[in-house]
N, CA, C and O atoms as a GROMACS GRO file, in nm:
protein
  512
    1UNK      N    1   0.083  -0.118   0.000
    1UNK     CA    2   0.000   0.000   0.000
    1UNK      C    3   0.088   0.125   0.000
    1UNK      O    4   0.168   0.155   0.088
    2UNK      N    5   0.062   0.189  -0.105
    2UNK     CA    6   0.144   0.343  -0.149
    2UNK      C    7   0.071   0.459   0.004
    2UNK      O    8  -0.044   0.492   0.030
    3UNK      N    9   0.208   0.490   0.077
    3UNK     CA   10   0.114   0.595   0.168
    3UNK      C   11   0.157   0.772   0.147
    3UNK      O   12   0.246   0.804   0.068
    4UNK      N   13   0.116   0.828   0.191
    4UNK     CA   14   0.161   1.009   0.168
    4UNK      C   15   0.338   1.031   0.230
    4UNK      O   16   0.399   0.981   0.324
    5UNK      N   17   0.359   1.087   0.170
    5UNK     CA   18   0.515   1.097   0.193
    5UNK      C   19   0.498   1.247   0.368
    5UNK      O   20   0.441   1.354   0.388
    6UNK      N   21   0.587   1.154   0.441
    6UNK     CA   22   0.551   1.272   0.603
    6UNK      C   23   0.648   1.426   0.546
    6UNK      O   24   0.606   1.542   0.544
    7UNK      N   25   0.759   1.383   0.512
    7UNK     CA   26   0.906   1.447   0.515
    7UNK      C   27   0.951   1.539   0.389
    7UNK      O   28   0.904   1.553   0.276
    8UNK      N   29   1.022   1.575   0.433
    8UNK     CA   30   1.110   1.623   0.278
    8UNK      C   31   1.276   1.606   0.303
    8UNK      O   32   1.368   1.680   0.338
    9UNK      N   33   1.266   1.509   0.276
    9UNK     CA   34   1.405   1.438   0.271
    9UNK      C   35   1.429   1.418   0.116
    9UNK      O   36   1.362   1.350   0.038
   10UNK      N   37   1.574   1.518   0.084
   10UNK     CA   38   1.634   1.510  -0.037
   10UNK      C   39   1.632   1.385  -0.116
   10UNK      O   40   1.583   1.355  -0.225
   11UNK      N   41   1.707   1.316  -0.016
   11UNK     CA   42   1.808   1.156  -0.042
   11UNK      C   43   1.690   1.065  -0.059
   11UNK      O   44   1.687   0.979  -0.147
   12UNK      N   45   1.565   1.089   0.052
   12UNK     CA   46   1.444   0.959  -0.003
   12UNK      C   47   1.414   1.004  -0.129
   12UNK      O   48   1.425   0.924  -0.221
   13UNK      N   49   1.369   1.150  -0.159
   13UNK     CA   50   1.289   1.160  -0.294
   13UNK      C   51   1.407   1.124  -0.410
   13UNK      O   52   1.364   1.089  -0.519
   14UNK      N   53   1.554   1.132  -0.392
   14UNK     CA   54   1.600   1.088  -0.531
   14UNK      C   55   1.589   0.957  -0.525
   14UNK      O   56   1.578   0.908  -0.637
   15UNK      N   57   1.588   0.864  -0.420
   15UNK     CA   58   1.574   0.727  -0.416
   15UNK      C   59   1.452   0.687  -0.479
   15UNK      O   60   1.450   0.630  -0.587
   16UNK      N   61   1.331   0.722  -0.399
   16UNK     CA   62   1.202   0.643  -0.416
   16UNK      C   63   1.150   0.646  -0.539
   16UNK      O   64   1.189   0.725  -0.625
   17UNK      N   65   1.033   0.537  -0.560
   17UNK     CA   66   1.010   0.541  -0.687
   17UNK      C   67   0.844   0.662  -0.680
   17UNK      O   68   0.783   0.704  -0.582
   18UNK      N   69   0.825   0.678  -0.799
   18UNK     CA   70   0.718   0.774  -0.826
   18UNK      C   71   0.602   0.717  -0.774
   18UNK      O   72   0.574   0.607  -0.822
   19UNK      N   73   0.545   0.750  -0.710
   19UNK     CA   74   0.372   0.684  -0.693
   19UNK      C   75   0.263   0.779  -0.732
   19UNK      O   76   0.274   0.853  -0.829
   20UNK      N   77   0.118   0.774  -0.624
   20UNK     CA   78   0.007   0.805  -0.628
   20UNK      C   79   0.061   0.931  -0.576
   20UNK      O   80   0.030   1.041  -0.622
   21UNK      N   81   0.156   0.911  -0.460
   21UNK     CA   82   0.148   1.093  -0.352
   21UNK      C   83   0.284   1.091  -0.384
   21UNK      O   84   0.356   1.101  -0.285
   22UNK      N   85   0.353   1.079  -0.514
   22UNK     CA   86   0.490   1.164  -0.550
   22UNK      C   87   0.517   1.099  -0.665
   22UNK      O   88   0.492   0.989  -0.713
   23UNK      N   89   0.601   1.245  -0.710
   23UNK     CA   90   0.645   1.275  -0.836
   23UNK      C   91   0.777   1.395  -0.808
   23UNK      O   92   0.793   1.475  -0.715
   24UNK      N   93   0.860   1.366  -0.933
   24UNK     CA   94   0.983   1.499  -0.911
   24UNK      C   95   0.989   1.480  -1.088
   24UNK      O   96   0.952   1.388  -1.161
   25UNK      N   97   1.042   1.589  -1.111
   25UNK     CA   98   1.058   1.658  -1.182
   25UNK      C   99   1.191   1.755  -1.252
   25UNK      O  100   1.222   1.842  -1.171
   26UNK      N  101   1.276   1.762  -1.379
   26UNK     CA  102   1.382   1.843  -1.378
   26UNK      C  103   1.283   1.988  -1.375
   26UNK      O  104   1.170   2.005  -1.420
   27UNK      N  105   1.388   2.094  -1.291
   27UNK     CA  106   1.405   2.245  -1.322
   27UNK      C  107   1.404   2.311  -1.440
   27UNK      O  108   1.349   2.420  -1.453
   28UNK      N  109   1.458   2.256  -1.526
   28UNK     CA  110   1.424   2.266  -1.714
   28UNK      C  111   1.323   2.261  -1.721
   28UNK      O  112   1.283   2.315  -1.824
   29UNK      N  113   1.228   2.210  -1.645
   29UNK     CA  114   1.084   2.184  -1.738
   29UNK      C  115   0.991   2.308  -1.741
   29UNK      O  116   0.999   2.386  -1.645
   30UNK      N  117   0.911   2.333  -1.834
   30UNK     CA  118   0.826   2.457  -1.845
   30UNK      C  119   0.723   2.486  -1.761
   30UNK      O  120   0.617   2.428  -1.781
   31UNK      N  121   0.732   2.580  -1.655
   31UNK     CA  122   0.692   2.565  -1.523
   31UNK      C  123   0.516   2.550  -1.551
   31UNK      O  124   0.434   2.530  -1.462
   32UNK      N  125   0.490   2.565  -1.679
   32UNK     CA  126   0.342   2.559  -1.724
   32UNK      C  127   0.288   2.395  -1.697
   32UNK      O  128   0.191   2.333  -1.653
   33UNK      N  129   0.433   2.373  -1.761
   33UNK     CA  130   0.370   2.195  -1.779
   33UNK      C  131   0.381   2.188  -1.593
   33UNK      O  132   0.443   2.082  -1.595
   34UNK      N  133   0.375   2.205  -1.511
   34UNK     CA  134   0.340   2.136  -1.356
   34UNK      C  135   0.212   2.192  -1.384
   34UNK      O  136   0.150   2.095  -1.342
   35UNK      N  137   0.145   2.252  -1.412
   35UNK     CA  138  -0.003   2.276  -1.386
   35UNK      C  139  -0.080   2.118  -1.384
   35UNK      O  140  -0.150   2.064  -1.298
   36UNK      N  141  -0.028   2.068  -1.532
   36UNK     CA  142  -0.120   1.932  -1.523
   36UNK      C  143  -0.066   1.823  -1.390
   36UNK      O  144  -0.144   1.750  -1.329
   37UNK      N  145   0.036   1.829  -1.373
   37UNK     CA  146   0.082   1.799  -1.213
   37UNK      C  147  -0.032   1.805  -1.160
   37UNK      O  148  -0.135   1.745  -1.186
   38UNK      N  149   0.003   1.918  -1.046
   38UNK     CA  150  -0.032   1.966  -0.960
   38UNK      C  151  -0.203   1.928  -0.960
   38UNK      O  152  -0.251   1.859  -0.870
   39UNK      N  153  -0.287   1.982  -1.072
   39UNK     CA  154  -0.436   1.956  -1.070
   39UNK      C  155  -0.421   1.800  -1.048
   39UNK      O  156  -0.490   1.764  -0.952
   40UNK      N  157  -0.364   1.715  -1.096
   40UNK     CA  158  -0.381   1.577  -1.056
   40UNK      C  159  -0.403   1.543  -0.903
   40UNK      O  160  -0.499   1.512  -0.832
   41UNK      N  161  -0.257   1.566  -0.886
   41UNK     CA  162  -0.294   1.560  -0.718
   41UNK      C  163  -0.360   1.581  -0.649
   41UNK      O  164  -0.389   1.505  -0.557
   42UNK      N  165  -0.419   1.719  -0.674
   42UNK     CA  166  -0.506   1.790  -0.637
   42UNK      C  167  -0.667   1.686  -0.661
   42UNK      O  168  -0.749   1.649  -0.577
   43UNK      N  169  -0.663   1.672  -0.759
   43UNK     CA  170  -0.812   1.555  -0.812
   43UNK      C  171  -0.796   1.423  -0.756
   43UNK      O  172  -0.852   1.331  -0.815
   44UNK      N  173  -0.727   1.398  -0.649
   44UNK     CA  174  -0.671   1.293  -0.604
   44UNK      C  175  -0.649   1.283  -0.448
   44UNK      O  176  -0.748   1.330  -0.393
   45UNK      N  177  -0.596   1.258  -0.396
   45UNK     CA  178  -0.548   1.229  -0.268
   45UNK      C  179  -0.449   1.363  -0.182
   45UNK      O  180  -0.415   1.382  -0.065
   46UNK      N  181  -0.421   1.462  -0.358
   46UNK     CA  182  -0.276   1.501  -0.256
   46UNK      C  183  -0.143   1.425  -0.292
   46UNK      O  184  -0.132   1.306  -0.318
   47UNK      N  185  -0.058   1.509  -0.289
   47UNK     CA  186   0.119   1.445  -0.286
   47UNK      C  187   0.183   1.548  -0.288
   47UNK      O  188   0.131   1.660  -0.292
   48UNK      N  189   0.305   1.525  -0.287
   48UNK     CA  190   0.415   1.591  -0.342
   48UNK      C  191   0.467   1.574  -0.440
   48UNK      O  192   0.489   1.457  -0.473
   49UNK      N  193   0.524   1.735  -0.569
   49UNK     CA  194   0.569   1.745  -0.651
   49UNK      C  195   0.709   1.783  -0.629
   49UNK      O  196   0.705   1.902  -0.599
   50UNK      N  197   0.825   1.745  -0.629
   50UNK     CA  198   0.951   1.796  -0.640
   50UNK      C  199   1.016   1.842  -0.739
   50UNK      O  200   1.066   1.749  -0.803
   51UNK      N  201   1.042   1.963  -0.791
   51UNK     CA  202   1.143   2.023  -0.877
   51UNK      C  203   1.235   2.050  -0.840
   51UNK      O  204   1.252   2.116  -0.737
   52UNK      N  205   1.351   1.990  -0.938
   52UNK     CA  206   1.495   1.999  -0.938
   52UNK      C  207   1.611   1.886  -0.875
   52UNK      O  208   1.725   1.902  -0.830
   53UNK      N  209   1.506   1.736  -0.902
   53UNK     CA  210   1.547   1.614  -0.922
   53UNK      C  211   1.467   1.556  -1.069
   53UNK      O  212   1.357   1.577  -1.119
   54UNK      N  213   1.594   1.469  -1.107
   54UNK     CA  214   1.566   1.436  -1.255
   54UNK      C  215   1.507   1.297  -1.209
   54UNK      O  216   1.517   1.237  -1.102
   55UNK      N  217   1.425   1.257  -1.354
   55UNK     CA  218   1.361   1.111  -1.290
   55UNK      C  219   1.434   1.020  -1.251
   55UNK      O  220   1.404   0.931  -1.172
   56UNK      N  221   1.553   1.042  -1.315
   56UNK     CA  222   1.655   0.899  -1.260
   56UNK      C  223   1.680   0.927  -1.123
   56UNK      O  224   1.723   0.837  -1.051
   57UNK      N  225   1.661   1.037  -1.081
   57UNK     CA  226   1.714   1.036  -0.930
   57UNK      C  227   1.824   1.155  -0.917
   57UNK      O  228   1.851   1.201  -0.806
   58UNK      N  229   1.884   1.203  -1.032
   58UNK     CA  230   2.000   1.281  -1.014
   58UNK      C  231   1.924   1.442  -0.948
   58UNK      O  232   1.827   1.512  -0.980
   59UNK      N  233   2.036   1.447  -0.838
   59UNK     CA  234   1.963   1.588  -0.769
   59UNK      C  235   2.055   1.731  -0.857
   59UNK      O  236   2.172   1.756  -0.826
   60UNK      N  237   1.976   1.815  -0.971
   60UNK     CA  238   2.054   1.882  -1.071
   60UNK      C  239   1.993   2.024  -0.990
   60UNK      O  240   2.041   2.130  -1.030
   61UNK      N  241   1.891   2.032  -0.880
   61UNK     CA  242   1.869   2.157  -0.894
   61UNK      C  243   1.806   2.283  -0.963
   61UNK      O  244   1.716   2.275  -1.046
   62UNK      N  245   1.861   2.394  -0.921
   62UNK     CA  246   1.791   2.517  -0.995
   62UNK      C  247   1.942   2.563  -1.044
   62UNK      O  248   1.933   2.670  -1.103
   63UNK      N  249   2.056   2.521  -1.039
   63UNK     CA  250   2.208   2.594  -1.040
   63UNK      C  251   2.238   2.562  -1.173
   63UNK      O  252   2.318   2.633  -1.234
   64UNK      N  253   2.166   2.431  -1.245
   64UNK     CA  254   2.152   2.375  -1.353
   64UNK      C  255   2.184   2.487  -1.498
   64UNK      O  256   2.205   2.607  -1.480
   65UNK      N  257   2.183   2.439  -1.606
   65UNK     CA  258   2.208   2.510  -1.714
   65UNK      C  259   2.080   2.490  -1.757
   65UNK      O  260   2.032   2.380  -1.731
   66UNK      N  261   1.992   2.594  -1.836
   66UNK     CA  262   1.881   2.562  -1.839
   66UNK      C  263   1.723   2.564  -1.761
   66UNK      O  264   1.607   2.558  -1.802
   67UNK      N  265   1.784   2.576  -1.638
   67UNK     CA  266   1.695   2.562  -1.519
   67UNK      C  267   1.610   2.678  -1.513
   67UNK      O  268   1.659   2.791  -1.519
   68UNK      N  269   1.459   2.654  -1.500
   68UNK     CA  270   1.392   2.782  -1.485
   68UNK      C  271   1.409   2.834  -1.341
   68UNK      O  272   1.495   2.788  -1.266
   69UNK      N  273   1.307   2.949  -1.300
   69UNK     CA  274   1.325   2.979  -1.151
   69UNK      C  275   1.240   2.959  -1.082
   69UNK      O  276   1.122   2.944  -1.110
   70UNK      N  277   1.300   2.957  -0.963
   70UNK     CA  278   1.206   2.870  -0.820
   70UNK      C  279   1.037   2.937  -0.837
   70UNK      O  280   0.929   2.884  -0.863
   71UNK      N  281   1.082   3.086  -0.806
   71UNK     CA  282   0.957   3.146  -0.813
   71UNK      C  283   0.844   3.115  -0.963
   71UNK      O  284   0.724   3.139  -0.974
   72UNK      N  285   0.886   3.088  -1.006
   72UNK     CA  286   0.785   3.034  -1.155
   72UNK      C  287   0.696   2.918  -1.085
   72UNK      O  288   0.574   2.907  -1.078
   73UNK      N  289   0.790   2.842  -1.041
   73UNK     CA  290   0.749   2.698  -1.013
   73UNK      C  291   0.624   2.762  -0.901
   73UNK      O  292   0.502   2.754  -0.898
   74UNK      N  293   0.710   2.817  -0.828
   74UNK     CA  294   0.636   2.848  -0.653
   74UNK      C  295   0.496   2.908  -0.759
   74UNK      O  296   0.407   2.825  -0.745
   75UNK      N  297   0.455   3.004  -0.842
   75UNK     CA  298   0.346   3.059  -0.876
   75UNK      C  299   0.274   2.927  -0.979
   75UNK      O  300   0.163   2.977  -0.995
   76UNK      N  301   0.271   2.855  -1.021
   76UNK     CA  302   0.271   2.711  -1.102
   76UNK      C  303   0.093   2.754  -1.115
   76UNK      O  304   0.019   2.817  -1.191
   77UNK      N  305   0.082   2.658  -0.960
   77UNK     CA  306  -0.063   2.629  -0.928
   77UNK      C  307  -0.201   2.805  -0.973
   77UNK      O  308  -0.302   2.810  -1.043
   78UNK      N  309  -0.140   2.894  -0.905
   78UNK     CA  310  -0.194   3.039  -0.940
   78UNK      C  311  -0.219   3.051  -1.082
   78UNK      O  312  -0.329   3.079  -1.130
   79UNK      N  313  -0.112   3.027  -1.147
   79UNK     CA  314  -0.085   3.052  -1.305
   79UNK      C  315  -0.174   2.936  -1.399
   79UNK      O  316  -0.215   2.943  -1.514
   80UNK      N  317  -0.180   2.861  -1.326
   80UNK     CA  318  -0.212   2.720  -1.437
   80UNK      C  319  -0.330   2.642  -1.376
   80UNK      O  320  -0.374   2.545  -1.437
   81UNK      N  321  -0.376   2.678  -1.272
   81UNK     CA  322  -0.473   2.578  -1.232
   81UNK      C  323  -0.614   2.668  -1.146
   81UNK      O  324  -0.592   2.756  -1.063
   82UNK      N  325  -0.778   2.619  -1.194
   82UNK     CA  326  -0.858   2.653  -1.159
   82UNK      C  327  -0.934   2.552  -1.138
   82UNK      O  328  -0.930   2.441  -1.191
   83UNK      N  329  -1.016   2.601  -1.046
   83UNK     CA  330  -0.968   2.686  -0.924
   83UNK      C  331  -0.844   2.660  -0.842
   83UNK      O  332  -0.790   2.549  -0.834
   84UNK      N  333  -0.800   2.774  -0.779
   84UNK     CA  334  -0.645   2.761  -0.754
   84UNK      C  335  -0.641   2.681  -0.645
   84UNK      O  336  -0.689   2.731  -0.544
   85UNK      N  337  -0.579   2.530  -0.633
   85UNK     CA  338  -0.584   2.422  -0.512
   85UNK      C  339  -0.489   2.494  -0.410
   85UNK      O  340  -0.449   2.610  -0.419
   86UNK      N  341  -0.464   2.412  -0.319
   86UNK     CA  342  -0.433   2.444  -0.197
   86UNK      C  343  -0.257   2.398  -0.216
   86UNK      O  344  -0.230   2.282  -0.184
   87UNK      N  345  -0.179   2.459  -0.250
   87UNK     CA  346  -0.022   2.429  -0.238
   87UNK      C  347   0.050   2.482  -0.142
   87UNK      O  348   0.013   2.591  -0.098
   88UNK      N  349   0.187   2.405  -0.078
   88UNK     CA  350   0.257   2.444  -0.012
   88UNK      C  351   0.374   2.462  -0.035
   88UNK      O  352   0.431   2.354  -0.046
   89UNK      N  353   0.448   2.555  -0.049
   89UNK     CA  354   0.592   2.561  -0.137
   89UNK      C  355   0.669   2.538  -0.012
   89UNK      O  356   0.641   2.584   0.099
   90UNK      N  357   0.802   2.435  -0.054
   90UNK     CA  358   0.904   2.442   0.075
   90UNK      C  359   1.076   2.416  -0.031
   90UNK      O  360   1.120   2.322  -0.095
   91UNK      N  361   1.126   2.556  -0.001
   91UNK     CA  362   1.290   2.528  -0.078
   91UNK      C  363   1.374   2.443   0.040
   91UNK      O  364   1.361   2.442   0.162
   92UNK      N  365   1.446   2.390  -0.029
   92UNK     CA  366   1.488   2.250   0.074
   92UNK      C  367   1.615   2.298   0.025
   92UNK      O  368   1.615   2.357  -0.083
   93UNK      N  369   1.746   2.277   0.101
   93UNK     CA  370   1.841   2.283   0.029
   93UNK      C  371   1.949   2.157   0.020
   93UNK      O  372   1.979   2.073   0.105
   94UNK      N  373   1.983   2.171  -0.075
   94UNK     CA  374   2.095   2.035  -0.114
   94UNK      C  375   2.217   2.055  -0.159
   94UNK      O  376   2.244   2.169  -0.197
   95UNK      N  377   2.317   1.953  -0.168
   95UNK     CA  378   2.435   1.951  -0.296
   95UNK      C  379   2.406   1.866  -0.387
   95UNK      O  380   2.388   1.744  -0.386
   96UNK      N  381   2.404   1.977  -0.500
   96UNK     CA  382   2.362   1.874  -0.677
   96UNK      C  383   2.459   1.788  -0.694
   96UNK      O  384   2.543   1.755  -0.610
   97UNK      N  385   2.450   1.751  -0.805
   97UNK     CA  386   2.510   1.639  -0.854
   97UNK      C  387   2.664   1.684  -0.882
   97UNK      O  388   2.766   1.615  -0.886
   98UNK      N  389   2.646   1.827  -0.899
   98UNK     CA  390   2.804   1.897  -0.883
   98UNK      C  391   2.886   1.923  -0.752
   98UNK      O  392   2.997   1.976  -0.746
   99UNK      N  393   2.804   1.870  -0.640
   99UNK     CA  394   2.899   1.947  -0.530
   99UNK      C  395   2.831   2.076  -0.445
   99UNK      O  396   2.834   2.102  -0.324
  100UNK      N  397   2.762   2.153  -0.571
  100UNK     CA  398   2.716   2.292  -0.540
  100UNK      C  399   2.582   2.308  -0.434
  100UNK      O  400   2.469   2.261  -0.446
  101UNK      N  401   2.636   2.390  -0.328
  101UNK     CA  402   2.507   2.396  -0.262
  101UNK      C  403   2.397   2.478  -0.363
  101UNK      O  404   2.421   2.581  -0.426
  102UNK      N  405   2.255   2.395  -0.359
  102UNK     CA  406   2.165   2.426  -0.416
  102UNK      C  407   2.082   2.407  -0.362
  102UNK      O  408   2.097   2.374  -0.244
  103UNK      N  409   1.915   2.419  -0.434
  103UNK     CA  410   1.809   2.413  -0.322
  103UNK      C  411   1.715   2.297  -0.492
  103UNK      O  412   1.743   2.274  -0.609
  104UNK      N  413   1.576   2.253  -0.370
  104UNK     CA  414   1.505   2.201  -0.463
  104UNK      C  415   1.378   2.211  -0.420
  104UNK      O  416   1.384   2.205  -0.298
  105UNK      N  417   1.241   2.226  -0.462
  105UNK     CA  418   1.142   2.297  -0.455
  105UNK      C  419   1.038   2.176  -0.458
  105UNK      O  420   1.024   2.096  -0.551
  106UNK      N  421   0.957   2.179  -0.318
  106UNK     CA  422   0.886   2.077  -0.265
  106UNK      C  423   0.757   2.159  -0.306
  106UNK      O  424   0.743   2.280  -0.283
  107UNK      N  425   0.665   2.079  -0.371
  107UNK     CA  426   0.524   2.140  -0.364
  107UNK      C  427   0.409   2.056  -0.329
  107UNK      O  428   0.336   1.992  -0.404
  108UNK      N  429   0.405   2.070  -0.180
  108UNK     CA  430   0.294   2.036  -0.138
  108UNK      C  431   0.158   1.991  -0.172
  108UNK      O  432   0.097   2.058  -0.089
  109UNK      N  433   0.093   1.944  -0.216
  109UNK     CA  434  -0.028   1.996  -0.306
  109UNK      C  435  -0.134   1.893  -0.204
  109UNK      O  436  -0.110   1.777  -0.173
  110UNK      N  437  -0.278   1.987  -0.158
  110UNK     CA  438  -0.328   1.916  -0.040
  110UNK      C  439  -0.457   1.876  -0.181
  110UNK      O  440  -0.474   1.930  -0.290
  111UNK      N  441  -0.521   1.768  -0.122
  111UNK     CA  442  -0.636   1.755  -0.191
  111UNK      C  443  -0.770   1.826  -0.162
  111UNK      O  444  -0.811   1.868  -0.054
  112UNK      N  445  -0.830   1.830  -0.288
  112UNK     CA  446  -0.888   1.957  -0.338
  112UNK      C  447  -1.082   1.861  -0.321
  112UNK      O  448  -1.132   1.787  -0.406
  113UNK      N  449  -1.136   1.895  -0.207
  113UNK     CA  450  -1.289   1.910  -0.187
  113UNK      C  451  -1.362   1.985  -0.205
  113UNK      O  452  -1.364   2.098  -0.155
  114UNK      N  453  -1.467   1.918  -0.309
  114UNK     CA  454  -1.594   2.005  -0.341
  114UNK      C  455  -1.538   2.023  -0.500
  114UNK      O  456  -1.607   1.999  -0.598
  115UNK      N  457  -1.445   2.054  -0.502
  115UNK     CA  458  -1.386   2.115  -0.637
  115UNK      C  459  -1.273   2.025  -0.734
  115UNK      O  460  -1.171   1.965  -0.699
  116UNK      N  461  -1.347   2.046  -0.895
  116UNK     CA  462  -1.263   1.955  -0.945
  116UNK      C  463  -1.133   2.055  -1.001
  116UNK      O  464  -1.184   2.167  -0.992
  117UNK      N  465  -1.058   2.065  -1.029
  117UNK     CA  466  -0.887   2.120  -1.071
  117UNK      C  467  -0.882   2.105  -1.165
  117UNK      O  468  -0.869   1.990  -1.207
  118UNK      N  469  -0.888   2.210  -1.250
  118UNK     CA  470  -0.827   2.175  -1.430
  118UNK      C  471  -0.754   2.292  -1.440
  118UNK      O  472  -0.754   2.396  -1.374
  119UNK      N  473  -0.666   2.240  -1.575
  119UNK     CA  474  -0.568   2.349  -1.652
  119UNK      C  475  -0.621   2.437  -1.706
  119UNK      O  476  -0.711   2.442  -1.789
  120UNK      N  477  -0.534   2.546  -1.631
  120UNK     CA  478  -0.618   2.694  -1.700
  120UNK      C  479  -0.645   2.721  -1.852
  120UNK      O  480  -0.742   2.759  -1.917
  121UNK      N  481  -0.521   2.687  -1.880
  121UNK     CA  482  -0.539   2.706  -2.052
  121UNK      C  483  -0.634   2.614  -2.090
  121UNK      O  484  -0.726   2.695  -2.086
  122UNK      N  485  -0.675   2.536  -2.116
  122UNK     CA  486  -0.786   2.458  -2.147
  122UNK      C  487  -0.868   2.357  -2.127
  122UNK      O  488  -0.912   2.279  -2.212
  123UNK      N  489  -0.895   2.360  -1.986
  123UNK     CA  490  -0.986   2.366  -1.861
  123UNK      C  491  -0.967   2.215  -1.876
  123UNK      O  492  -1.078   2.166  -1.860
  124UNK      N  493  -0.857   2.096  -1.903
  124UNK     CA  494  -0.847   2.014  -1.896
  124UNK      C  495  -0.836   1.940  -1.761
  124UNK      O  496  -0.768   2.002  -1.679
  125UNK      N  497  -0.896   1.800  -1.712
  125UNK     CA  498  -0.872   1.780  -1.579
  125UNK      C  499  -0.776   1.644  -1.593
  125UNK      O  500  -0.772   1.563  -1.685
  126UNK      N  501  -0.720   1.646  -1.496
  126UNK     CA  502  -0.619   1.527  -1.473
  126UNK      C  503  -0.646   1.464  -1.320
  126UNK      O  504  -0.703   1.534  -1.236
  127UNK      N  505  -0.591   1.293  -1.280
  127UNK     CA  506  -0.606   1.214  -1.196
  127UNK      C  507  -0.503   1.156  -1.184
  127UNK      O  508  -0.442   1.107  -1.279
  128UNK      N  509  -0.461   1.153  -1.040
  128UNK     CA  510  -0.322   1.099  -1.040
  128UNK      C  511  -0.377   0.915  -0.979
  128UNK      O  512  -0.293   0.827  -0.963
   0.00000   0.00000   0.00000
């Protein structure tokens, strides 16, 4: 039985595998595309989204080449999702895969009652 993740522990989320209440994500990615994220969870149970671990596990950060910024991510849910669910942003900090102290961006996402979550741009809904 898959349960809600308590923590934000760096080292579990590059370990564990993806479930129902988690997912991570590279910093490269177009902070638009977490909208369909986030509404999932949200249409769901709840989890955590992590940006700035790659799926294999490698912790690359925001220090990355390429990497968008924290605050994009942190506004995600506002920007991309209606009605706007209930998120919790937490910068965690780490050493990437270079050594470099960096941080990586926990998003909370509580589940969403009464209300279903779709993508703003085209009111699409998702289920995690």
């Amino acid at each position: 039985m898959q349960l809600p993740l308590d923590n934000n522990d760096p080292g579990f989320f590059a370990e564990a595998d993806e479930n129902q209440y988690f997912d991570r994500k590279s910093a490269r990615l177009n902070p638009k595309e977490t909208a369909r994220h986030i509404c999932a969870f949200a249409n769901a149970s709840g989890g955590k989204l992590v940006i700035g671990i790659e799926d294999d596990g490698t912790v690359t950060g925001f220090k990355r080449g390429g990497a968008r910024s924290i605050e994009e991510f942190e506004q995600a849910a506002l920007a991309g999702c209606e009605p706007v669910p209930e998120v919790h942003p937490a910068r965690i900090p780490v050493i990437n895969s270079r050594g470099e102290d960096d941080r990586i961006l926990v998003l909370e996402i509580s589940p969403s009652s009464g209300h279903v979550i779709s993508r703003r741009s085209d009111k699409a809904v998702f289920l995690r």
